[in-house]
N, C-alpha and C positions, 0 to 999 in steps of 0.2 A: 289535806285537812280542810276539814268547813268552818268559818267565823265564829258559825253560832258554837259548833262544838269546843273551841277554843277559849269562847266567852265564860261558858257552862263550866270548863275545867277548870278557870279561874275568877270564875264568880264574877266574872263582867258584866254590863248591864247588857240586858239581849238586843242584839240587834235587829232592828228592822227588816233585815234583809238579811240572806245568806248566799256566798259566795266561796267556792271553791278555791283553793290557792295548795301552789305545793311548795312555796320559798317565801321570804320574808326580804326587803331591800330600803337603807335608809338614803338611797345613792341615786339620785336620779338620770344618772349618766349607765344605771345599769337595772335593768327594772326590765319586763315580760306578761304577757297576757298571766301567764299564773300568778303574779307574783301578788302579794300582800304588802303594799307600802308605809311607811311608819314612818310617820310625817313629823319630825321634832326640828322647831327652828333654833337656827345657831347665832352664834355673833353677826356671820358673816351672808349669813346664805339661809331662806327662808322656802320650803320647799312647799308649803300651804300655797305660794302663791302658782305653782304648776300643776298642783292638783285639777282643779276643773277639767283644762285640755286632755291629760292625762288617762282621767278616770275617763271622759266621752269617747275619745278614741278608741278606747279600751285596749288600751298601750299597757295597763295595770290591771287584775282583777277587784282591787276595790282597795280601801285605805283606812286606819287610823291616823286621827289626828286631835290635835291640841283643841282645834275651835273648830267651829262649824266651816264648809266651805259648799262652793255650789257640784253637784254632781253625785254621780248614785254609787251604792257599796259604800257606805262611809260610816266612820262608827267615832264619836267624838270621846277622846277620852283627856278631860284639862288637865291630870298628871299621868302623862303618858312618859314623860321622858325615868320618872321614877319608876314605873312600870316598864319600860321595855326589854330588861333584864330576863324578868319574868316570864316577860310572853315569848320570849327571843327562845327560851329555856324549852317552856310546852310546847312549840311550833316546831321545835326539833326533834323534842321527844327525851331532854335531860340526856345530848350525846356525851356530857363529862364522867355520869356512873358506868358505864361501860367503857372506859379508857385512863390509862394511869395517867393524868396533869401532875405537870412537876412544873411549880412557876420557881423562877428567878428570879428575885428584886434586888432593888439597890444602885445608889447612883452610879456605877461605871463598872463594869466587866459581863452585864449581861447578855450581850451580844456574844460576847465570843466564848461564856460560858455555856448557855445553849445551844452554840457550835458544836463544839466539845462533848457535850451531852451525847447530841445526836449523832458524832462520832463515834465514838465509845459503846454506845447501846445498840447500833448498828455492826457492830464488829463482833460484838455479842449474840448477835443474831437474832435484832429485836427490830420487828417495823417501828420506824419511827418518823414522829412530824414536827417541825420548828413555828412557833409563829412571834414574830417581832419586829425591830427594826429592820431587819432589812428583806423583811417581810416575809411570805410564810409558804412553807413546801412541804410536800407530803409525799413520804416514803421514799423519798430519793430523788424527784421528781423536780420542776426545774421552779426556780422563786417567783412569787408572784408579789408585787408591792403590796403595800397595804400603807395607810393615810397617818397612822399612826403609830407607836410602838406596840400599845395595846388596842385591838379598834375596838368599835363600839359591840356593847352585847350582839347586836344582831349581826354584824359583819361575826365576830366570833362564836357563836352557836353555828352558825351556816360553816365555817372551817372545820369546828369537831366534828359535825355531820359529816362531813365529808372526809374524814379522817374513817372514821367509822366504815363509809361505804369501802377505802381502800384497804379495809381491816390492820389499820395503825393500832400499836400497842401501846406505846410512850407517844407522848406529846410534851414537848417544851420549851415554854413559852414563856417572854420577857412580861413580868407583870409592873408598870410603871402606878409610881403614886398617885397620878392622876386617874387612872384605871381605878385602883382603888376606893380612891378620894370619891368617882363619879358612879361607881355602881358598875363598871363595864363588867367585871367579873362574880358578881353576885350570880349565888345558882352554880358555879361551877364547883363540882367536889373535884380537891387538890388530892392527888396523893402523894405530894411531897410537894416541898416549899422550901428553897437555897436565899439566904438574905446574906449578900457578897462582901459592900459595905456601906456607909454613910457619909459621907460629905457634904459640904453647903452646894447646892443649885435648887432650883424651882421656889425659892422663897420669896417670887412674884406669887404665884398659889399657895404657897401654904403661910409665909408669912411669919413662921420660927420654926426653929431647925426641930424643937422639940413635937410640932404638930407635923412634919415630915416624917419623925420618928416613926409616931403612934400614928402615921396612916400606913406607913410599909409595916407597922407589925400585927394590922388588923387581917394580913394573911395568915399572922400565925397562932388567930384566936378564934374558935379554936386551932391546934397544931392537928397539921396533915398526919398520917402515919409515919410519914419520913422528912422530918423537917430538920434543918443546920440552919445555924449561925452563925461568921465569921466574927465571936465578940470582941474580937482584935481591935478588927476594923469599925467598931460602932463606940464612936468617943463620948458613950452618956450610958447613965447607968440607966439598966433593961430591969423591966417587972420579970415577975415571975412568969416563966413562961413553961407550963409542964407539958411534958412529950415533945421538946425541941433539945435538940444536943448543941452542943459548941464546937466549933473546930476553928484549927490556926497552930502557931508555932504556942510552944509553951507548955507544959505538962498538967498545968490546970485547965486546959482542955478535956471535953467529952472524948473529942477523937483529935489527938494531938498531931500533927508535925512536927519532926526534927531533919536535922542534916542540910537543912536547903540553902542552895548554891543559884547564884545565875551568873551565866557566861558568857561571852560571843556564841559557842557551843550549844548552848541552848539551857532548861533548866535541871534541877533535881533535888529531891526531899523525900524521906521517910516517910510513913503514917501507918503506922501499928505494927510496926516491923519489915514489912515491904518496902523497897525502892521502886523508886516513880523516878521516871527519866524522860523527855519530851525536845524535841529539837528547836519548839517554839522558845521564843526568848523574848528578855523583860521582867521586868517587877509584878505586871499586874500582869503576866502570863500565869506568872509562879502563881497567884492567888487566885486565878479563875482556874488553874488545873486542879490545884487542891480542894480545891469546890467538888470540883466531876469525882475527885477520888473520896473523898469523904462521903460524898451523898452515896456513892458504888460501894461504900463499905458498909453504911446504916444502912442501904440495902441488904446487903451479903450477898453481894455476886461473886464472883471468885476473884482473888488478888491478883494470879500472875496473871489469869487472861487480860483484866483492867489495867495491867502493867504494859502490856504488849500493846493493847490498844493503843494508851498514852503513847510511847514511845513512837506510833505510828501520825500520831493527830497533825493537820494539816491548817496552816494559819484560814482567817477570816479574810475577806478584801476588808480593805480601809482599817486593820488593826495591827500596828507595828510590823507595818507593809514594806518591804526593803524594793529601794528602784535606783537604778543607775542608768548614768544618761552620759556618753563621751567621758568615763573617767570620774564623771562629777558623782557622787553615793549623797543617798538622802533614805529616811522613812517617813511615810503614811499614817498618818493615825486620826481617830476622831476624838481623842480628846478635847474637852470643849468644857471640861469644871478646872477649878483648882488645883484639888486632889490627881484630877487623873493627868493636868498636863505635870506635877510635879513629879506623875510617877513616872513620866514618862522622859522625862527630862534628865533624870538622873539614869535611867534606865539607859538610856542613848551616852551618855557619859561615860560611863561605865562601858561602850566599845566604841567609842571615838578617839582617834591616834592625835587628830587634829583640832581645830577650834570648832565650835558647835552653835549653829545657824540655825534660829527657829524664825517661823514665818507662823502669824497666827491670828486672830480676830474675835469676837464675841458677837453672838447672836445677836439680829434687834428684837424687840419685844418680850423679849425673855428676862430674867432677873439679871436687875443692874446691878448687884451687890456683889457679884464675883469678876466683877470688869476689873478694877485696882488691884484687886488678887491674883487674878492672873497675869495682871502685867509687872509684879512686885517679884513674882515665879521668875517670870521669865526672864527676867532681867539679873536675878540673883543666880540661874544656874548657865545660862547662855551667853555665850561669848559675844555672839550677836542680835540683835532683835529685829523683825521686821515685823511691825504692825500692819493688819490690813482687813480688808473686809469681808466679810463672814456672814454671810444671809441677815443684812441690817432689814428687812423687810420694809416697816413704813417709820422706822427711825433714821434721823439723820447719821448717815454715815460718822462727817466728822463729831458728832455730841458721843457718836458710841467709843471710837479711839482714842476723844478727848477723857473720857472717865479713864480707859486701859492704861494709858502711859503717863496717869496722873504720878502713879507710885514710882514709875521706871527712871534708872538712869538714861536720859537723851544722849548721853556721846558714844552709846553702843544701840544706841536706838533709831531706826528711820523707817519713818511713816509712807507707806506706798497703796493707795484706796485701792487700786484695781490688782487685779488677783494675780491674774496672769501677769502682770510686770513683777510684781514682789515675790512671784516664783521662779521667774525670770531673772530677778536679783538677785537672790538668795543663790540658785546654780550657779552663777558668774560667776560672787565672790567665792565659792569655794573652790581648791586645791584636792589633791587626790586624798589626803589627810584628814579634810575636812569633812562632819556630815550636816546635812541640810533637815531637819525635821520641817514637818508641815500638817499643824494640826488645826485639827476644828471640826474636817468635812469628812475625813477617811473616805467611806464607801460614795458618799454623796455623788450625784451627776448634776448638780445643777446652785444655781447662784440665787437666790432670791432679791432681789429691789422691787419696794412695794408691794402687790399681792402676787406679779406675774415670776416666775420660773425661768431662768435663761439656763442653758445647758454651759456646762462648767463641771473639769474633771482635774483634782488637783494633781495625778499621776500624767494624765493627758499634757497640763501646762510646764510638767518639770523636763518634759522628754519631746518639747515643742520647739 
């Protein structure tokens, strides 16, 4: 595509100059003579100031940006960052109208409901692509990170494009409040939209749980063709929302559940007359599979094949991850809210013979308002506790554990900063009886203190 023609599509101001480009990049660590750069500074990192070198070399075909800078192919646009949605959209060619998007939201089970998904619609015999946490693959194809849950419009139009090129059918993808909140998925048409559940976190951005709400439920206004909602799990009353269905236990469900069980064995539950049986286990397994089978049924795929599927689906890393080490049993999980270390907590109770060992932490820079909360969890369902540290980034360590174990009983509680020792402690003090849970980081490979990255694997530390 050429600049000028791009301008002209969406009524930009014409550029001076015109410039050939076949990709779009807001990454400077990943940029090409074709590329079209889209220069938006952040908190942290300011990429206006790399432009000059960039554009001379002719490292880049040319750039938008915020303000003026020295160097040729440039095209200033002062609300570019509200624009890039847009342009991210036309530069692809709108790859969401030719592919089914099914976003995901809600604070905790979207990761391994989009797993699931893409199990399930894979077995059915449908190309399929994931994009999220733990970043994004196409058709079977191996993961590639990505910086955020949802990335930015231009990193996500260049995905669908290329979903497109591998003739993907389904695509599904974790869509975060923030995504929302910032515009990342503007432009993209849904054909379906799963809202899982709701819990307190991110109320550093949003600031009341109610303006949480009504940014997750601005994917479902208008409602995709095929849209659910878990109103189980959403503890406030919802507007009207037409062409969205409900599902969950209950008979006053759109698409109800009954029968469900979880067991060491794994889970199972009804849903419109069909049994669903799956070897994954947990509380919030039960509720992200009912997800995949509800949304397969507002589809009208077929039951038993979506039964055999299930029955077949295979866990996520870092999501109620079983690891044993000499005797010693423990599970993985990234729980990291309230809600989800409670679900998980009980969850692991419910197959622990013995006393029940969590090791765990809270983010720094992230909302301080679920620190007491989860240390008040963890204390009321855990025999034991170990506090420790959890990517405090450029928060002090101790002021972050200091808020956690404000709520906790101390005579079942000890405080260990480094990671590897209080995963270290945690397998000592257990017996074969005993299980060791460790949450926070599930999939994570790495520690944060301050801005840099240390490599840190908390399966790595139990079996060290």
């Amino acid at each position: 595509m050429r600049l000028q023609q791009l301008c002209q599509q969406l009524g930009l101001p014409h550029p001076q100059v015109d410039v050939e480009f076949s990709r779009l990049s807001r990454d400077t660590r990943d940029i090409s003579p074709d590329c079209l750069f889209i220069a938006i500074a952040g908190s942290q990192f300011d990429p206006h100031l790399h432009l000059p070198e960039l554009l001379s070399s002719g490292k880049i075909a040319g750039a938008l940006c915020q303000h003026p800078v020295d160097g040729p192919n440039t095209l200033v646009l002062p609300d570019l960052a509200e624009r890039e949605a847009t342009i991210a959209v036309a530069a692809y060619g709108n790859p969401s109208a030719a592919l089914k998007v099914v976003g995901v939201t809600g604070t905790n089970g979207k990761s391994s409901t989009i797993s699931y998904l893409r199990q399930v619609y894979q077995a059915l015999g449908h190309r399929t692509a994931t994009i999220g946490t733990l970043g994004y693959a196409i058709d079977g194809g191996p993961s590639a990170e990505l910086a955020n849950t949802t990335p930015c419009a231009t990193t996500l139009q260049h995905i669908l494009h290329l979903c497109l090129q591998h003739h993907v059918e389904y695509v599904f993808m974790e869509v975060s409040s923030h995504a929302i909140a910032l515009g990342r998925v503007q432009g993209i048409r849904f054909h379906g939209a799963i809202f899982t559940n709701l819990t307190p976190d991110h109320l550093d951005f949003h600031g009341t749980m109610d303006d949480y709400l009504q940014t997750k439920l601005r994917l479902f206004t208008p409602a995709p063709p095929y849209a659910i909602i878990h109103t189980r799990r959403i503890p406030r009353k919802l507007p009207p929302l037409p062409g969205v269905l409900s599902f969950g236990p209950g008979e006053d469900a759109d698409i109800p559940t009954t029968e469900q069980q979880v067991s060491p064995e794994g889970i199972r539950f009804c849903l419109q007359g069909q049994i669903y049986r799956s070897p994954l286990r947990g509380r919030g397994n039960l509720e992200n599979v009912q997800a995949v089978a509800a949304f397969c049924h507002h589809e009208g795929q077929e039951r038993q094949q979506v039964a055999r599927a299930i029955a077949a689906l295979r866990p996520i890393e870092g999501r109620f991850m079983p690891i044993s080490h000499n005797g010693r049993h423990g599970i993985i999980d990234y729980a990291h809210t309230p809600d989800a270390l409670e679900q998980l907590l009980k969850s692991t109770r419910e197959i622990c013979h013995g006393r029940l060992i969590v090791v765990f932490g809270c983010g720094g820079d992230r909302d301080k308002t679920k620190r007491p909360l989860m240390g008040a969890i963890a204390s009321e369902l855990a025999d034991i506790c170990i506090v420790t540290d959890d990517n405090p980034r450029t928060e002090d360590p101790q002021h972050i554990i200091s808020q956690i174990i404000a709520a906790m009983d101390m005579g079942r509680t000890t405080v260990i900063h480094e990671r590897l020792r209080a995963i270290t402690c945690a397998r000592e003090l257990a017996n074969g009886d005993d299980l060791v849970v460790i949450a926070g980081k599930g999939h994570e490979k790495y520690q944060i203190y301050g801005r840099q990255k240390h490599r840190f694997c908390d399966a790595e530390a139990f079996c060290s």
